[in-house]
PDB file of N, CA, C and O in Angstrom:
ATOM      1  N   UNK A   1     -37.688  -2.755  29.056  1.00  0.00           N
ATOM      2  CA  UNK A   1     -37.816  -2.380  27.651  1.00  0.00           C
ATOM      3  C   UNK A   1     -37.257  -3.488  26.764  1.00  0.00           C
ATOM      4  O   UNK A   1     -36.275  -4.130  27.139  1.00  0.00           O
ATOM      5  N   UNK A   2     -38.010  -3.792  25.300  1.00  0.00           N
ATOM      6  CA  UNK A   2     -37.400  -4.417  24.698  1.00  0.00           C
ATOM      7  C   UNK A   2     -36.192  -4.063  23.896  1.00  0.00           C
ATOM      8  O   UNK A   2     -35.862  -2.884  23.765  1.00  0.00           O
ATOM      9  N   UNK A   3     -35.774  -4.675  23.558  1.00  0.00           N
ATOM     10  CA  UNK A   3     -34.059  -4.600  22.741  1.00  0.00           C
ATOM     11  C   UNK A   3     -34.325  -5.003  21.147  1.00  0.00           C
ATOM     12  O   UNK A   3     -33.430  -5.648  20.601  1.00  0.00           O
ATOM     13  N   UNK A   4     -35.689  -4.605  20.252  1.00  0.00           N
ATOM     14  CA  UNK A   4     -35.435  -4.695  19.186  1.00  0.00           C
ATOM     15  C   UNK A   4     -34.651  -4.668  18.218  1.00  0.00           C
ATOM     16  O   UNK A   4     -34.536  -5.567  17.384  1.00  0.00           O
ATOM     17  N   UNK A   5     -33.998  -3.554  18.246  1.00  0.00           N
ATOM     18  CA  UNK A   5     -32.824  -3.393  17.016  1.00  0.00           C
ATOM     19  C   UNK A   5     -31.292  -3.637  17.560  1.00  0.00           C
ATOM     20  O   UNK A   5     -30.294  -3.025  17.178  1.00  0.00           O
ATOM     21  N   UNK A   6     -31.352  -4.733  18.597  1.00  0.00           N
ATOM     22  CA  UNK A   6     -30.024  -5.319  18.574  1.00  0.00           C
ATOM     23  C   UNK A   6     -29.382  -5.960  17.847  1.00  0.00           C
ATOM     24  O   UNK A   6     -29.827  -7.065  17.539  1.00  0.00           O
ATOM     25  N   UNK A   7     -27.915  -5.456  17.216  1.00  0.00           N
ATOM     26  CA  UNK A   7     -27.915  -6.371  15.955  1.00  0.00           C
ATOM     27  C   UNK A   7     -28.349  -5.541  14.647  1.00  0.00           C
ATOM     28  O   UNK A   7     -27.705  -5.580  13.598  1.00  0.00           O
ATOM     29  N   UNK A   8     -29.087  -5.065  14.766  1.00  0.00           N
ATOM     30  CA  UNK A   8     -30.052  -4.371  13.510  1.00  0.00           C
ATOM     31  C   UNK A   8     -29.144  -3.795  12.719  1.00  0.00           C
ATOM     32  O   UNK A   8     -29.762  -3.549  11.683  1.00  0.00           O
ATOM     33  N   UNK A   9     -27.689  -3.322  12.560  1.00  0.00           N
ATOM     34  CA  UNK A   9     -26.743  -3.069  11.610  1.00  0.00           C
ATOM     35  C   UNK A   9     -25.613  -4.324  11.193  1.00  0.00           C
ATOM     36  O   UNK A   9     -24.596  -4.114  10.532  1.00  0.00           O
ATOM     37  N   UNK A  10     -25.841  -5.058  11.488  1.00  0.00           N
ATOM     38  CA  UNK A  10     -25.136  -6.458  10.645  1.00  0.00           C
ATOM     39  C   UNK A  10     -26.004  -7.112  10.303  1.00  0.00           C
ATOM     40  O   UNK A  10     -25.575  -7.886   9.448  1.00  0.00           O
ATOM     41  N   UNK A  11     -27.468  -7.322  10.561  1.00  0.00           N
ATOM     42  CA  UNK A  11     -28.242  -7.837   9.429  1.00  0.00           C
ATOM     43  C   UNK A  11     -28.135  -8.047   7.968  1.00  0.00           C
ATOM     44  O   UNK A  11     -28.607  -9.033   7.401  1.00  0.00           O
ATOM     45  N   UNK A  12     -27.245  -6.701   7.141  1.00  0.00           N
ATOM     46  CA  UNK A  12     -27.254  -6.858   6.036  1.00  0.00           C
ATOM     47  C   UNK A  12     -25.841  -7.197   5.351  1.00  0.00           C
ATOM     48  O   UNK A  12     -25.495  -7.176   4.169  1.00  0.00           O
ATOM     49  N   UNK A  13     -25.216  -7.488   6.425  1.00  0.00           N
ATOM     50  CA  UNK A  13     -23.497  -8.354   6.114  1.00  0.00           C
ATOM     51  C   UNK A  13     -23.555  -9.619   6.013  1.00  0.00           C
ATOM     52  O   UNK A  13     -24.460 -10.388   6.337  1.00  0.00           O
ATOM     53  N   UNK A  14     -22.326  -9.856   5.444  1.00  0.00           N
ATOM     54  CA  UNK A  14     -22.718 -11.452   4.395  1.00  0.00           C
ATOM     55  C   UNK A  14     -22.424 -12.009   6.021  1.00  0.00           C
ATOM     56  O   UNK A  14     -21.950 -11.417   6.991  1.00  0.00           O
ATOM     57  N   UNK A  15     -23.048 -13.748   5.814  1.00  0.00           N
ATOM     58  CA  UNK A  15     -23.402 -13.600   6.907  1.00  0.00           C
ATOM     59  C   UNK A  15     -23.603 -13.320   7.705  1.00  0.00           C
ATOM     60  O   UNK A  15     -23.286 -14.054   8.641  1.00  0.00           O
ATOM     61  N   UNK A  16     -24.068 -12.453   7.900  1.00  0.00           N
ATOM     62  CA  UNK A  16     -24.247 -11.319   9.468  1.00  0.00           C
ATOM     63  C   UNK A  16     -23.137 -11.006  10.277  1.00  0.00           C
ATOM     64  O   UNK A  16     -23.143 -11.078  11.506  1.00  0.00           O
ATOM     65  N   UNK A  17     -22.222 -10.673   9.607  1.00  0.00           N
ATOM     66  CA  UNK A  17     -20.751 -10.335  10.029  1.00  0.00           C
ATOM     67  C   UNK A  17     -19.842 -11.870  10.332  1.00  0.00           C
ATOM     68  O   UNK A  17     -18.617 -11.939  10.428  1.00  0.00           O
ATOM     69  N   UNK A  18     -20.617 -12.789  10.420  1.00  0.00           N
ATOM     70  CA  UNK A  18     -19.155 -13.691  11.093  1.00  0.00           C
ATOM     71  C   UNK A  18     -18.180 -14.089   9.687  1.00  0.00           C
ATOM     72  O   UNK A  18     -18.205 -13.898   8.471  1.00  0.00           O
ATOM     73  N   UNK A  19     -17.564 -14.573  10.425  1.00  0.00           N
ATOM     74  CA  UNK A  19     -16.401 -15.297   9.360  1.00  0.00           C
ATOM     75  C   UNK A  19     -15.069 -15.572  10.352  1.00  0.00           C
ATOM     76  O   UNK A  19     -15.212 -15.742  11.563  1.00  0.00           O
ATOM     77  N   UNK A  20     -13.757 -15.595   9.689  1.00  0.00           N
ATOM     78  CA  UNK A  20     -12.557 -16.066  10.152  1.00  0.00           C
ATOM     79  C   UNK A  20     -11.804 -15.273  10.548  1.00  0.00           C
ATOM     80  O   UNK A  20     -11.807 -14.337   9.749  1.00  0.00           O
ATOM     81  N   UNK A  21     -11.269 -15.130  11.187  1.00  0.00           N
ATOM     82  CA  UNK A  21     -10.455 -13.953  11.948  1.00  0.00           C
ATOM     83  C   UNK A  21      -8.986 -13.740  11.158  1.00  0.00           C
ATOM     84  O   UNK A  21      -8.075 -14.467  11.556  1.00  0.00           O
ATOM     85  N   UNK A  22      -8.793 -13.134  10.458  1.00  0.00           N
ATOM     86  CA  UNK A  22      -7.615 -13.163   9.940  1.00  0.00           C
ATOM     87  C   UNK A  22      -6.057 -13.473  11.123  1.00  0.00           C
ATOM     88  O   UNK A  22      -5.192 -14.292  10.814  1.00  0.00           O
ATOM     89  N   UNK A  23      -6.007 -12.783  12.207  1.00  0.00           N
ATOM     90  CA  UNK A  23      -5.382 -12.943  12.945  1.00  0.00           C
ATOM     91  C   UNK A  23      -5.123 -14.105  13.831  1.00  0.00           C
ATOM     92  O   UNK A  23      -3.974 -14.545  13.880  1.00  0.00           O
ATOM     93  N   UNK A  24      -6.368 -14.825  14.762  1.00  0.00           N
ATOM     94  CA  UNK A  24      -6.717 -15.538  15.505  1.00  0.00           C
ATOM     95  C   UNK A  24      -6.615 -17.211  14.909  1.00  0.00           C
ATOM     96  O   UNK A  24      -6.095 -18.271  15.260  1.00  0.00           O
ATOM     97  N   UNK A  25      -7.628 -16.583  13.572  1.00  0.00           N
ATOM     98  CA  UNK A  25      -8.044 -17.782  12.920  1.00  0.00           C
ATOM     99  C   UNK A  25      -8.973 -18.469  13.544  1.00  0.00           C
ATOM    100  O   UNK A  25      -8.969 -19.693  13.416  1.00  0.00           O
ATOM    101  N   UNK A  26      -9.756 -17.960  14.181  1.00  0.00           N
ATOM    102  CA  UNK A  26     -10.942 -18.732  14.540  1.00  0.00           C
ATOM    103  C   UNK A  26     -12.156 -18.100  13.565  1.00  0.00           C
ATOM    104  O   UNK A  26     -12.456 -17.057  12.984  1.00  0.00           O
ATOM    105  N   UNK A  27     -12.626 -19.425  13.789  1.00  0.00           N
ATOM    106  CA  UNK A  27     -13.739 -19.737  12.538  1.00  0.00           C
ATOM    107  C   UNK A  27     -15.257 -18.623  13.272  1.00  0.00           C
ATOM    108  O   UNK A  27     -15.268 -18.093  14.383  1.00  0.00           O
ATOM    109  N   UNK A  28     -16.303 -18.568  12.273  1.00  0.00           N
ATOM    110  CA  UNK A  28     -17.522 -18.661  12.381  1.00  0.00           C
ATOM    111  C   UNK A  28     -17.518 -17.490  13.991  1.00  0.00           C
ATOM    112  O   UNK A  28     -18.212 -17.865  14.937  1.00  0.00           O
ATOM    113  N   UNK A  29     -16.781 -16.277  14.115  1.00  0.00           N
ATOM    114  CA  UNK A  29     -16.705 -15.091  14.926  1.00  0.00           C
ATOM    115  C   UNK A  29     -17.178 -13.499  14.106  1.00  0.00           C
ATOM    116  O   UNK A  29     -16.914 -12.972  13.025  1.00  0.00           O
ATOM    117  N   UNK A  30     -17.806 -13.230  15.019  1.00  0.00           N
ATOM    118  CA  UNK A  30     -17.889 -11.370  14.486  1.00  0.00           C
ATOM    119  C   UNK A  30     -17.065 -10.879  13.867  1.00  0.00           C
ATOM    120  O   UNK A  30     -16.359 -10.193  14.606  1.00  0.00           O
ATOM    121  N   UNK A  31     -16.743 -10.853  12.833  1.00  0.00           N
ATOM    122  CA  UNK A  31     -15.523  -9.928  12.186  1.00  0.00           C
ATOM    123  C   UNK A  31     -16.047  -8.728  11.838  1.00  0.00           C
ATOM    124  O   UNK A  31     -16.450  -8.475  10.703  1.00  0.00           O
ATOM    125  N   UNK A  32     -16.068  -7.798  12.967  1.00  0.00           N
ATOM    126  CA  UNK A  32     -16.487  -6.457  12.632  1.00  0.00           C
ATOM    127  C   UNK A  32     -16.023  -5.156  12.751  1.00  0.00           C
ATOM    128  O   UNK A  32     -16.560  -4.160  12.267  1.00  0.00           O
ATOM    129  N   UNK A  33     -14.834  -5.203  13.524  1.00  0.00           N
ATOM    130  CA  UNK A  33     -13.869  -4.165  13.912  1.00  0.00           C
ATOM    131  C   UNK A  33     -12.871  -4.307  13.016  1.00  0.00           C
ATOM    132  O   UNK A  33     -12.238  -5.359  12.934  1.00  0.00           O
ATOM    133  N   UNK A  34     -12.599  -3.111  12.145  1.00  0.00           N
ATOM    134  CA  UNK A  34     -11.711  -2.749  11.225  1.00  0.00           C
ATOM    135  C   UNK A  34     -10.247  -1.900  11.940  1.00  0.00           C
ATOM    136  O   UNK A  34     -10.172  -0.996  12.773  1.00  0.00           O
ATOM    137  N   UNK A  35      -9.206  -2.658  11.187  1.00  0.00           N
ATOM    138  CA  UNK A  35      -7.659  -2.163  11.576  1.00  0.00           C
ATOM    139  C   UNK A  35      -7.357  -1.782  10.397  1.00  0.00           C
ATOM    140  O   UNK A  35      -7.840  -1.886   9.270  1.00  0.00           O
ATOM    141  N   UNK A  36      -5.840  -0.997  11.213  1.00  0.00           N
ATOM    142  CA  UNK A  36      -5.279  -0.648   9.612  1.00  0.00           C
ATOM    143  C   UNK A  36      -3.952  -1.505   9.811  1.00  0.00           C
ATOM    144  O   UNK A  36      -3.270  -1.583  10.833  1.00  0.00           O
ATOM    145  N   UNK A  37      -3.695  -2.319   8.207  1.00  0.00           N
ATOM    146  CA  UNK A  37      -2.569  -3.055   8.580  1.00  0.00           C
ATOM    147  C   UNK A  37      -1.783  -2.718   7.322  1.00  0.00           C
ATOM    148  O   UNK A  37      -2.291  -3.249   6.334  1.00  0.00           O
ATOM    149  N   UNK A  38      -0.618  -1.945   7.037  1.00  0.00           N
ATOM    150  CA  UNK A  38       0.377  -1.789   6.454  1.00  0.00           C
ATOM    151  C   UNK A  38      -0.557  -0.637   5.315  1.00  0.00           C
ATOM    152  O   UNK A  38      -0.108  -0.493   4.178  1.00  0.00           O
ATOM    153  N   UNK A  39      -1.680   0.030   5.681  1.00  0.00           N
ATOM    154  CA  UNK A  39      -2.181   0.622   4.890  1.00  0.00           C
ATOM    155  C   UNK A  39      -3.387   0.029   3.897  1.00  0.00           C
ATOM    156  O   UNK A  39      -3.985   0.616   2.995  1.00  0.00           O
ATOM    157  N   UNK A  40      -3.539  -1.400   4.402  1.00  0.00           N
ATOM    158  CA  UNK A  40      -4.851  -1.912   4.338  1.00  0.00           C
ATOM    159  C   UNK A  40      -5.954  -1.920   5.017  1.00  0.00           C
ATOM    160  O   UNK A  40      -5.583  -1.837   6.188  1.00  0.00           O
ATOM    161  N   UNK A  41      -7.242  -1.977   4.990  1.00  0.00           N
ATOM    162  CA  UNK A  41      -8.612  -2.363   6.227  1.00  0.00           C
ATOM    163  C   UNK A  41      -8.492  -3.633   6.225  1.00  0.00           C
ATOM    164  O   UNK A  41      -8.563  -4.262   5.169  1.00  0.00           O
ATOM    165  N   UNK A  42      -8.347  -4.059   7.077  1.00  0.00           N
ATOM    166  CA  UNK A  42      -8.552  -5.440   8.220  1.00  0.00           C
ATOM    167  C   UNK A  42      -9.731  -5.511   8.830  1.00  0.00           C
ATOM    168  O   UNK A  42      -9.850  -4.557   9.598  1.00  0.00           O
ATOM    169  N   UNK A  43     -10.931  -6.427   8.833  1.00  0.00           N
ATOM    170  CA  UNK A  43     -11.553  -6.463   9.618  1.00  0.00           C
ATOM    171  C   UNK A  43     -11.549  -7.645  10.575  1.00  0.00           C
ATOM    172  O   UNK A  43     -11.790  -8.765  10.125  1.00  0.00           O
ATOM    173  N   UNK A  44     -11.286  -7.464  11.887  1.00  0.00           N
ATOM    174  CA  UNK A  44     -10.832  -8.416  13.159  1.00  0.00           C
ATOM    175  C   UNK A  44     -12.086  -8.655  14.207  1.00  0.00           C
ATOM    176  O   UNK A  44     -13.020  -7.867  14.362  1.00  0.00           O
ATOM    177  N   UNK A  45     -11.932  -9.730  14.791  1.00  0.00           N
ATOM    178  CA  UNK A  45     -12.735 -10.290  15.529  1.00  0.00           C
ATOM    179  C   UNK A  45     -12.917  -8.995  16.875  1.00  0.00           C
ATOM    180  O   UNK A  45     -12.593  -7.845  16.580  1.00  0.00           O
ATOM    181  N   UNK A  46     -13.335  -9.231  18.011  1.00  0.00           N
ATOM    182  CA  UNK A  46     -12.995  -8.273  19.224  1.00  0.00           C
ATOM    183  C   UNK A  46     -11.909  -8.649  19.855  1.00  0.00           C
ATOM    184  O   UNK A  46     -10.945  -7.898  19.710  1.00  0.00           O
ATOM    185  N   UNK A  47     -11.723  -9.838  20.693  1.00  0.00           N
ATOM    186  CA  UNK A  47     -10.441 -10.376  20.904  1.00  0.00           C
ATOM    187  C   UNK A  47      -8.971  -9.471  20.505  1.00  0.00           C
ATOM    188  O   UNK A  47      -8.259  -8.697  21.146  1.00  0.00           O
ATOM    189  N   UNK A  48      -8.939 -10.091  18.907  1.00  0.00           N
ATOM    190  CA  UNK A  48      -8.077  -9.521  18.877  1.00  0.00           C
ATOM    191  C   UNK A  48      -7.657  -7.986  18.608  1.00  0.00           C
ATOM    192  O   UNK A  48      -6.487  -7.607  18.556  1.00  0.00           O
ATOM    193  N   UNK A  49      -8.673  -7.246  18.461  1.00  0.00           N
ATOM    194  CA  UNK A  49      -8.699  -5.888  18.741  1.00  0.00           C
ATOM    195  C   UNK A  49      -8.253  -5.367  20.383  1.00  0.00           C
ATOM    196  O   UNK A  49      -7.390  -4.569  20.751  1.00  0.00           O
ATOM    197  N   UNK A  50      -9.020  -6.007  20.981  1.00  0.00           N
ATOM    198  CA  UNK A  50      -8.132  -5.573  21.827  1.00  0.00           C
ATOM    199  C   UNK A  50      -7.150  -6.106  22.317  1.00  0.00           C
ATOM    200  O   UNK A  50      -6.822  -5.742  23.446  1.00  0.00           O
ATOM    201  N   UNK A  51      -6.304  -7.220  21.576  1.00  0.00           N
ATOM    202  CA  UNK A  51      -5.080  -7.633  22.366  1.00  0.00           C
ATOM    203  C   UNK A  51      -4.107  -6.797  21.240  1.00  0.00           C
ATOM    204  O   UNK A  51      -2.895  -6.728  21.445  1.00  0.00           O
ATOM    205  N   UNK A  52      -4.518  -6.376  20.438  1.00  0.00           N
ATOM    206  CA  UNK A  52      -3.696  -5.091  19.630  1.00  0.00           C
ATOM    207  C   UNK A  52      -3.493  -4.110  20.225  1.00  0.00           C
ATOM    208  O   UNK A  52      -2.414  -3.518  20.212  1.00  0.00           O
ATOM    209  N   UNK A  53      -4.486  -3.766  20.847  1.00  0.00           N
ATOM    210  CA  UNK A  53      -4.819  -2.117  21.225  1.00  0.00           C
ATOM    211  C   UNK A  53      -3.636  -2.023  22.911  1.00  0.00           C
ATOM    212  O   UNK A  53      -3.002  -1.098  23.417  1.00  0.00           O
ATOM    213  N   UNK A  54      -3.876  -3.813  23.375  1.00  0.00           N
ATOM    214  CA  UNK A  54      -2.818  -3.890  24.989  1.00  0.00           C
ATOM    215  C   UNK A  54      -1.534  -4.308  23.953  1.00  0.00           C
ATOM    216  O   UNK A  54      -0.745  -4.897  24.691  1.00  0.00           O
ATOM    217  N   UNK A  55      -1.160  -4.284  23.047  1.00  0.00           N
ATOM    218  CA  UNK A  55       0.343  -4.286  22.528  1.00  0.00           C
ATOM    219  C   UNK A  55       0.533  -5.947  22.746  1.00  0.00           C
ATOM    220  O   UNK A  55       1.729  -6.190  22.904  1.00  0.00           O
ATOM    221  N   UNK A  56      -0.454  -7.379  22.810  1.00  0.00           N
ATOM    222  CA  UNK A  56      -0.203  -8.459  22.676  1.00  0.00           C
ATOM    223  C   UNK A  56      -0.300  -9.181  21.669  1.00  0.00           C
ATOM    224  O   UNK A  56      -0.163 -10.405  21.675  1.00  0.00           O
ATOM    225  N   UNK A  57      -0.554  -8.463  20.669  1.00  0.00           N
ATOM    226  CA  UNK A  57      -0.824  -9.077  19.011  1.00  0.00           C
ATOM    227  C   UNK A  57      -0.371  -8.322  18.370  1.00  0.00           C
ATOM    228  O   UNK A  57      -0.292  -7.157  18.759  1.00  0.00           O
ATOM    229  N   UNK A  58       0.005  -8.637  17.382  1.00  0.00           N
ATOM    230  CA  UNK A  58      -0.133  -7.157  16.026  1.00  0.00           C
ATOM    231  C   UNK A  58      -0.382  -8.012  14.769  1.00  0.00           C
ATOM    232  O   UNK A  58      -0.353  -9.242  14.736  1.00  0.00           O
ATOM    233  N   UNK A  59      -0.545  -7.468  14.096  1.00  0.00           N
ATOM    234  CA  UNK A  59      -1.635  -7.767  12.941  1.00  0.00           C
ATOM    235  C   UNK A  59      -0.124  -8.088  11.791  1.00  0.00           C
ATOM    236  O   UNK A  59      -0.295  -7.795  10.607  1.00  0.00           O
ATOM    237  N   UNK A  60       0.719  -8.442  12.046  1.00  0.00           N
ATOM    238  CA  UNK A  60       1.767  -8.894  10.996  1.00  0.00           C
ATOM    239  C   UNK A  60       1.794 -10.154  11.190  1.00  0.00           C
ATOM    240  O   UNK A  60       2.650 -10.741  10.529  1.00  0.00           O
ATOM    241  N   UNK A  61       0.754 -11.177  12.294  1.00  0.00           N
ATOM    242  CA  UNK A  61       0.625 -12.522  12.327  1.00  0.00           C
ATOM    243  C   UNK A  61      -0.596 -12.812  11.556  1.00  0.00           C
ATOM    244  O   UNK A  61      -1.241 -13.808  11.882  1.00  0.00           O
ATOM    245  N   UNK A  62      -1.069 -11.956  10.417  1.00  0.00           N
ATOM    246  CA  UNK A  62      -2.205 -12.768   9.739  1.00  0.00           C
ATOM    247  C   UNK A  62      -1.237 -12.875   8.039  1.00  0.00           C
ATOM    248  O   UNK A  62      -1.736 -13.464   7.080  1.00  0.00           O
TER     249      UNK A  62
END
């Protein structure tokens, strides 16, 4: 089967979701998974979502 609508919900994000990782700081990545940081939305790369979620990051390094 084909895989048409892969993707098909970041099509309409500024660049199609990438950008800079607030955390990581790497450039030109998916920033599409949203955190909550001190009562703000964060949106984070995958990476570091899950090195949050294993307790190896936390989001007070962006």
């Amino acid at each position: 089967m084909s895989k048409a609508h892969r993707g098909k919900g970041i099509r309409e994000l500024v660049s199609r979701g990438r950008g800079a990782c607030p955390v990581c700081k790497r450039t030109n990545v998916k920033i599409l998974y949203e955190q909550d940081a001190g009562g703000a939305k964060v949106t984070i790369c995958k990476t570091c979502k899950a090195a949050i979620k294993h307790g190896k990051k936390t989001i007070a390094n962006a």
